[in-house]
N, C-alpha and C positions, 0 to 999 in steps of 0.2 A: 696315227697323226701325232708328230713330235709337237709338244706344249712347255715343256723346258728348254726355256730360251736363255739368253746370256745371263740376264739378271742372278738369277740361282747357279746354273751350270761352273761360273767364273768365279764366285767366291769357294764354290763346293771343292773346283779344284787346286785355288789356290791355300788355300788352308787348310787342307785333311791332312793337317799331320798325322794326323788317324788317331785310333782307338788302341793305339799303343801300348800305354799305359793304364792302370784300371782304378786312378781318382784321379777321374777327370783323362787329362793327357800325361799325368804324373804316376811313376812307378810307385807301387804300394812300398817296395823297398829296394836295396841296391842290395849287398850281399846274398849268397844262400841263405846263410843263420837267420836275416832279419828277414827276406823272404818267409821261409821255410815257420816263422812263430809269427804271422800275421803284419809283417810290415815294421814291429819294433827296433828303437834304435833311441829313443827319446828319454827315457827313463830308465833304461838298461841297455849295456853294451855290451856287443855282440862278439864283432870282430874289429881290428883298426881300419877296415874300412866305411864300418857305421860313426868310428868316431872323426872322420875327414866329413864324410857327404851327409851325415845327419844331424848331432848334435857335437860339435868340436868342445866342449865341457867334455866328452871323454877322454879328450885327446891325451891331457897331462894323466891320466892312471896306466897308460900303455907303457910295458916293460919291455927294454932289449930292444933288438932290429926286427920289424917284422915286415914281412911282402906276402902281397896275395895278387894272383894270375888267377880270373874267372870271364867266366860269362854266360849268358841266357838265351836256349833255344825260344822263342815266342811264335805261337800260332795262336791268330787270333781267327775265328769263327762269323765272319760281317756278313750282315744280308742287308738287302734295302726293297723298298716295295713304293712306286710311284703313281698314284694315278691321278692324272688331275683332268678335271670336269667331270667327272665318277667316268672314266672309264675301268673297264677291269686290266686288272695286273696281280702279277706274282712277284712273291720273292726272287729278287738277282743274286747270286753272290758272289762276294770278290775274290780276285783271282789273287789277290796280295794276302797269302795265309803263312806265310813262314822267316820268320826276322832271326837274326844272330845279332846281339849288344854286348859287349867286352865291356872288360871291368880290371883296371889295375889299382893298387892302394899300399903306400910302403911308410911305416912311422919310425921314429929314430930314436929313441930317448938320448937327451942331451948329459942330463943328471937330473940329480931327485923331483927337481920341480919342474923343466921344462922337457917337454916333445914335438918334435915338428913331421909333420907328413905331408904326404902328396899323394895327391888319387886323380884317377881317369876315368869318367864312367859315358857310357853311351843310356841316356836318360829320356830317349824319345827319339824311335824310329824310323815311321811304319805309313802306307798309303794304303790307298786304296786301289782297285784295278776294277775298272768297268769298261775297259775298254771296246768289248764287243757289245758293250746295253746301248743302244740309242736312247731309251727313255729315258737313262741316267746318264746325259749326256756324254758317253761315252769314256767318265772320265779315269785318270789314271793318275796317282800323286804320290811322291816319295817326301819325305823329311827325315833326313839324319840331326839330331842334336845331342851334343855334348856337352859333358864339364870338365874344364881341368881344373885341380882345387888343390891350391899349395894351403898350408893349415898349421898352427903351432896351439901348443894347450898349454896350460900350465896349473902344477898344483901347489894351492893357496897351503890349504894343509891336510891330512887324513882326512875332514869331511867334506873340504871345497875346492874344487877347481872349474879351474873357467877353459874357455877357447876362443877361436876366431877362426875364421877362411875366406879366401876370394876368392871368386867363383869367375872362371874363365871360360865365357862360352861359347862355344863354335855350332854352327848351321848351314846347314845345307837343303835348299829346297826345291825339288822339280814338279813341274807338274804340265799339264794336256788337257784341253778338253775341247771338243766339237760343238759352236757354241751359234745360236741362230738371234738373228733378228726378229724374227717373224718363226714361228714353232708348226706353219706350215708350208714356208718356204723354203725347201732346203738352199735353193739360192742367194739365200740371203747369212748363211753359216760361212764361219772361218774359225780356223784353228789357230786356237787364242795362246798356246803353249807357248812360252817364251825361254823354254831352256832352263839349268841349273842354275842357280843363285845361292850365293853364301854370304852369311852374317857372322857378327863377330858382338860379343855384350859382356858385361861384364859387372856382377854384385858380390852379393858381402853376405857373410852368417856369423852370428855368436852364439855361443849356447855355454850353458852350468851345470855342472853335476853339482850336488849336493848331498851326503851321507851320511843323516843323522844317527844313524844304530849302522851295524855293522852289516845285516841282515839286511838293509832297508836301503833303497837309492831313490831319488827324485831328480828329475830334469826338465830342462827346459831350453827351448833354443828359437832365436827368428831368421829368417832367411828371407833376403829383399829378393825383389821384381829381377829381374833381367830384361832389360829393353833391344829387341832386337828391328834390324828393317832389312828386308828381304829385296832386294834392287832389280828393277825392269823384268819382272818376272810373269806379267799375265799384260794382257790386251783386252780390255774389257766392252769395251765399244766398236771394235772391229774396224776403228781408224790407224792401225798401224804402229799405234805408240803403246811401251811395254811400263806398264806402273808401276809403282813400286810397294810393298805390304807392310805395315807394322805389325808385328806379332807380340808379342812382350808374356815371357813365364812369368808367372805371379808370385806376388808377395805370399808368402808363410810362416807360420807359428804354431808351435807344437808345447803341450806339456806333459811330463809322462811319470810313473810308478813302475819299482822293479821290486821283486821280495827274493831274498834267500830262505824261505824256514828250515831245510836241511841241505847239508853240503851237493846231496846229489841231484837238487830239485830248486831250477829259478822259474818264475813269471811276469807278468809284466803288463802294463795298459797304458795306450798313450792315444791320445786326444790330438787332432791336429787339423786346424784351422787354412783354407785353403783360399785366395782373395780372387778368384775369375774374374768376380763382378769389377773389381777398380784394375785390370791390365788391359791395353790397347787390344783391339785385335778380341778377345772375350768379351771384353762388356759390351760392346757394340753388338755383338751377335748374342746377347740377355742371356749370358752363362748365368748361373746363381753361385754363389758362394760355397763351398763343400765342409762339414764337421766330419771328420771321419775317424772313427774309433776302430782301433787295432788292441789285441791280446793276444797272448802267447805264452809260451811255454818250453823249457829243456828239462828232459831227465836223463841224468847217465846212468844208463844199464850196467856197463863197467866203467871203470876208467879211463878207457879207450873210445868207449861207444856212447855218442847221445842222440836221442830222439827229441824230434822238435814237432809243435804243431801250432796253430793259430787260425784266427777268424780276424775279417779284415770288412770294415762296410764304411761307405762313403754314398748318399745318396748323390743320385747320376747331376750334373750341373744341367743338363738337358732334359726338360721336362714336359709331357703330354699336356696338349693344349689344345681347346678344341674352337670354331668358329673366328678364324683370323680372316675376319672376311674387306677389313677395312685396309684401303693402299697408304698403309702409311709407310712413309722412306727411311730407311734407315742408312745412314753412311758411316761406311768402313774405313780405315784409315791411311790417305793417299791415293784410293780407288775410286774412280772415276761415277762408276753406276752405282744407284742408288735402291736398298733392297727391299719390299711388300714384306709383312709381316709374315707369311706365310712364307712366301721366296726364304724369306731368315731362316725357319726352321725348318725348310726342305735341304739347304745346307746343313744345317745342323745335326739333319739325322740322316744322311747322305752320305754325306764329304766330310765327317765329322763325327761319328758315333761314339764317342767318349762315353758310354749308358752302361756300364759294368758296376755296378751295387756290390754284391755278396763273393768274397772272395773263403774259399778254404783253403789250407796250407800243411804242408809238409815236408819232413827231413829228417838229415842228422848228419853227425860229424863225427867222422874216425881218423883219432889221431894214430897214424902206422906210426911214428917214432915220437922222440921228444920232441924234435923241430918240424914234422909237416904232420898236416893234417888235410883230410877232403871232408867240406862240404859240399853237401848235396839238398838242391828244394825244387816242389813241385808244389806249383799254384793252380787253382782251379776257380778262373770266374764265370759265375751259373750265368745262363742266358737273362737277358732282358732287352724286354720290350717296349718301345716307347712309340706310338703314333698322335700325329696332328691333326688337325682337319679345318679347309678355310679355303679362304678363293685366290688362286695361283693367278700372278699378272702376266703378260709380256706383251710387247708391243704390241701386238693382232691385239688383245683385250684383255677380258676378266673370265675364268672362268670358276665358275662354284662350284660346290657340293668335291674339291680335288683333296686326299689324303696321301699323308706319306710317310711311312715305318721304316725303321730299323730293330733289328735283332744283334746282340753283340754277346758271344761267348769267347771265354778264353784258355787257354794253357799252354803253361811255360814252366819251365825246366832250367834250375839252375845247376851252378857247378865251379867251385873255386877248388883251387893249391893253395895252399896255405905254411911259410916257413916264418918259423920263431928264432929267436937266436938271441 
């Protein structure tokens, strides 16, 4: 007996950008190198494309012409488990397990103080596919999102430079789902899918390196909101009209530690502050805030050859909650139906599994000449588990004692060119 009715079914597919990325919907990191040492780029720079898309304070220390051509194989691992009024159920999993994101990054040095770059990254996505589950409303969701990020740095003197970048966003989002009035009327469903939608938004980052010893680097950088609205893209009420969604990436802040103690051996730790709870579209759906600490590490074996590794955690913004048995409403933004506390987080671990904690990391970089190099990283986020438990609404009624998990693992495979000059 189908029990996920519009209310859940319609947010779940219209926001699962997915579990893309693994803090939160945000990539632990953009390059191999910062991949590959736990997500680093805030206190130590990596490559000229950690100093475009993460901390532009590195920007002014970049020498000569540099470009880098990469991107990331991603297979993410999602299951979901529904049952609402205790009926029994199992794990589903989705059919959306293998993503390709590109990555461009080129810096110019001007002269001694100034540098300007430009980067392109694919920053989120990935859906979900359920399209053969009826219990999970059958749903099926893509989201591509981008940056383009023009960037200039400049250095103050040997221990201070700054940066800046605008952040250029682009979006694109589809999504499907089979969605009912009544959860045991199938004649009362309609396919609420409204087709592709594309956004367009647009913020700002600065960030500072600082080098008090030679050995010793400290950084720090913020990165605003991006406000995005996703236009005529879902039918929530099954009158015809296609709503519109605010989404908005969230505000960020990073500070970070890098050491040289010998020429063949760096490390590194950086702290970074994630704002869910204050962007449209997450707060409404009670994300929490994320602290997520990253370390890392490079040693070069030879000259030629370096070994990377790192540890990366962000507790999940989505968090197990049990006895949501009260209808309170929650509205989303621009969207018409209004969601039971429990409906929220059957979304949330649904259409939404953002619940990746503990990342481990891997790599290295061989430079074949003086001007190119291949990096290479592999990430690994361990499964986790997050379930709810409460009384699922929809228009038929209330039913109790209903629970709903997801399980999220991940691994991804990076891989950049890299030419100096």
């Amino acid at each position: 007996m189908k029990k996920v009715a519009g209310s859940v079914a319609l947010v779940s597919a219209l926001l699962s950008t997915g579990a893309f990325a693994t803090n939160g919907d945000n990539m632990i990191g953009v390059s191999p190198a910062s991949r590959a040492m736990g997500g680093l780029g805030t206190g130590i720079c990596l490559e000229p494309t950690d100093s475009i898309f993460r901390n532009p304070g590195w920007l002014g220390r970049q020498k000569g012409f540099n470009i880098s051509f990469g991107g990331i194989l991603f297979m993410p691992h999602v299951k979901a488990k529904s049952s609402i009024g205790g009926q029994p159920a199992s794990y589903e999993t989705s059919k959306a397990d293998t993503f390709t994101i590109p990555e461009i990054a080129i810096t110019n040095q001007i002269n001694d103080q100034v540098v300007i770059g430009i980067g392109a990254y694919g920053v989120s996505g990935m859906g979900v596919d359920y399209r053969d589950k009826a219990n999970l409303a059958r749903m099926h969701t893509s989201l591509q999102f981008m940056r383009i990020v023009p960037a200039v740095g400049y250095k103050i003197s040997d221990q201070l430079a700054i940066g800046g970048a605008l952040h250029l966003a682009w979006g694109s989002l589809d999504m499907g789902a089979i969605l009912c009035g009544d959860g045991t009327d199938p004649t009362t469903c309609w396919n609420a899918g409204g087709g592709q939608s594309q956004s367009y938004g647009i913020g700002a980052s600065i960030g500072i390196n600082f080098k008090p010893l030679d050995d010793v680097c400290l950084g720090a950088y913020y990165q605003s909101g991006v406000k995005m609205k996703y236009k005529n893209v879902f039918d929530s009420d099954g009158n015809g009209d296609f709503e519109d969604l605010k989404l908005e990436q969230p505000q960020e802040a990073s500070v970070g530690v890098g050491f040289r103690p010998i020429e063949e051996l760096k490390f590194g730790f950086d702290i970074r502050w994630i704002n869910w709870s204050g962007a449209d579209g997450y707060k409404q759906f009670k994300w929490k805030d994320q602290w997520v600490f990253a370390v890392g590490g490079e040693y070069k074996v030879t000259p030629r050859l370096a070994l990377r590794a790192g540890y990366n955690y962000g507790k999940s913004p989505i968090r197990s909650k049990s006895g949501l048995n009260a209808p309170n409403m929650n509205y989303i933004p621009d969207l018409q139906a209004p969601f039971p506390d429990f409906n929220l987080e059957w979304f949330n671990l649904v259409g939404f599994p953002a619940i990746a904690e503990h990342h481990l990391t891997f790599g290295f970089g061989y430079q074949f000449t003086e001007n190119f190099t291949l990096n290479v990283s592999y990430v690994r986020a361990f499964e986790k588990t997050v379930t709810t438990t409460g009384t699922y609404y929809d228009r038929a009624g209330a039913y109790p004692n209903s629970t709903v998990s997801a399980k999220n693992a991940q691994d991804s495979i990076g891989v950049s060119l890299d030419w100096s000059f």
